[in-house]
C-alpha positions as CSV (number, residue, x, y, z in Angstrom):
1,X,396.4,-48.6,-97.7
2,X,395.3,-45.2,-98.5
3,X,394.3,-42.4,-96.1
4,X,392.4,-39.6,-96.2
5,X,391.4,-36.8,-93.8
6,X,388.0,-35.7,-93.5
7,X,386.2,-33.4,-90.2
8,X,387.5,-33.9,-86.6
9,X,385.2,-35.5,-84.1
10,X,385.0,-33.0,-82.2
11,X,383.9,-30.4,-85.1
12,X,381.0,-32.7,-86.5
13,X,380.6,-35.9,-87.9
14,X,381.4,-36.8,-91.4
15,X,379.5,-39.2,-93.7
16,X,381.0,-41.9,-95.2
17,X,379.7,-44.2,-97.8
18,X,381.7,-47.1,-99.2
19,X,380.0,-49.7,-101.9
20,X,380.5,-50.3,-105.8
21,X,381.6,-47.1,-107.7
22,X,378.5,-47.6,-109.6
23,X,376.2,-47.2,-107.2
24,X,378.0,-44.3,-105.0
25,X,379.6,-41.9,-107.7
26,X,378.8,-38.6,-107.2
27,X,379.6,-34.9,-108.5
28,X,382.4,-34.3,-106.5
29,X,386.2,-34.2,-107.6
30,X,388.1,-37.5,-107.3
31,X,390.9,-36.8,-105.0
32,X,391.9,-40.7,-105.5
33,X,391.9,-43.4,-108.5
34,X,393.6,-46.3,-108.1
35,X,394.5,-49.6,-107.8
36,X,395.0,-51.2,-104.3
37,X,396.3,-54.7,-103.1
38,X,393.2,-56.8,-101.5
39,X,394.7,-60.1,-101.3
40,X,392.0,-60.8,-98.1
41,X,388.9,-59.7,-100.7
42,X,387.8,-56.7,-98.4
43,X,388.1,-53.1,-98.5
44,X,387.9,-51.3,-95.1
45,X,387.2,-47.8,-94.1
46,X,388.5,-47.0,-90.4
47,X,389.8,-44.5,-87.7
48,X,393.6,-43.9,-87.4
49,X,393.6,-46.2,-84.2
50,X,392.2,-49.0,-86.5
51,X,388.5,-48.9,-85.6
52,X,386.6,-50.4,-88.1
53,X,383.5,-48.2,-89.4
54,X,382.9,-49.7,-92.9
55,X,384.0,-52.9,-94.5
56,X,382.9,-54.5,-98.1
57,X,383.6,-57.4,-99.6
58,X,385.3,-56.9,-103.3
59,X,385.8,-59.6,-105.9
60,X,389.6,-59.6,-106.8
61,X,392.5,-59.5,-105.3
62,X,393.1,-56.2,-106.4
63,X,390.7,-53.5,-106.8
64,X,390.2,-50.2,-108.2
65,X,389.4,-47.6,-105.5
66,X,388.1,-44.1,-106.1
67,X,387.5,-41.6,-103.4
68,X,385.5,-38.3,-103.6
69,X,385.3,-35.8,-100.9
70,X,383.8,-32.5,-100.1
71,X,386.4,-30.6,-98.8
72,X,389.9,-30.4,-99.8
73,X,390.9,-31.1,-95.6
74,X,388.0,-31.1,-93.2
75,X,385.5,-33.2,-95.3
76,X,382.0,-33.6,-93.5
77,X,381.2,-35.9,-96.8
78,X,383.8,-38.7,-98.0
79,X,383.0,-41.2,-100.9
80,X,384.8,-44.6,-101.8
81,X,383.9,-46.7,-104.4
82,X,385.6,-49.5,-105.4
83,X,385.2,-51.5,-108.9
């Protein structure tokens, strides 16, 4: 698991995109490049109570995960690519 903040609710909403790092890098600083456990074959992006917003399917059972973000705390703009 790996968590990251990004804007309150109730200041905004933030964009998130999640798909192959490929196809999502961007210009932004990395604040995240690792490798995490995916022993189910899915990477998920949720809310702390464990709503799920974005979910993709990855090909190993562990996977390299990058994250990008726009702002160092309150992030209207968060990237994760995996691969």
């Amino acid at each position: 698991m790996v968590s990251v903040s990004c804007l309150h609710d109730i200041d905004g909403e933030a964009e998130l995109t999640l798909g192959p790092a490929e196809d999502v890098v961007s210009g932004l600083s990395a604040i995240f490049d690792g490798l995490i456990e995916t022993p189910s074959k899915v990477v998920v992006i949720s809310t702390v109570p464990g709503d799920h917003l974005l979910k993709a399917n990855v090909p190993d059972t562990t996977t390299r995960i990058r994250i990008w973000r726009n702002h160092p705390v309150w992030a209207d703009k968060v990237i994760v690519g995996w691969g």
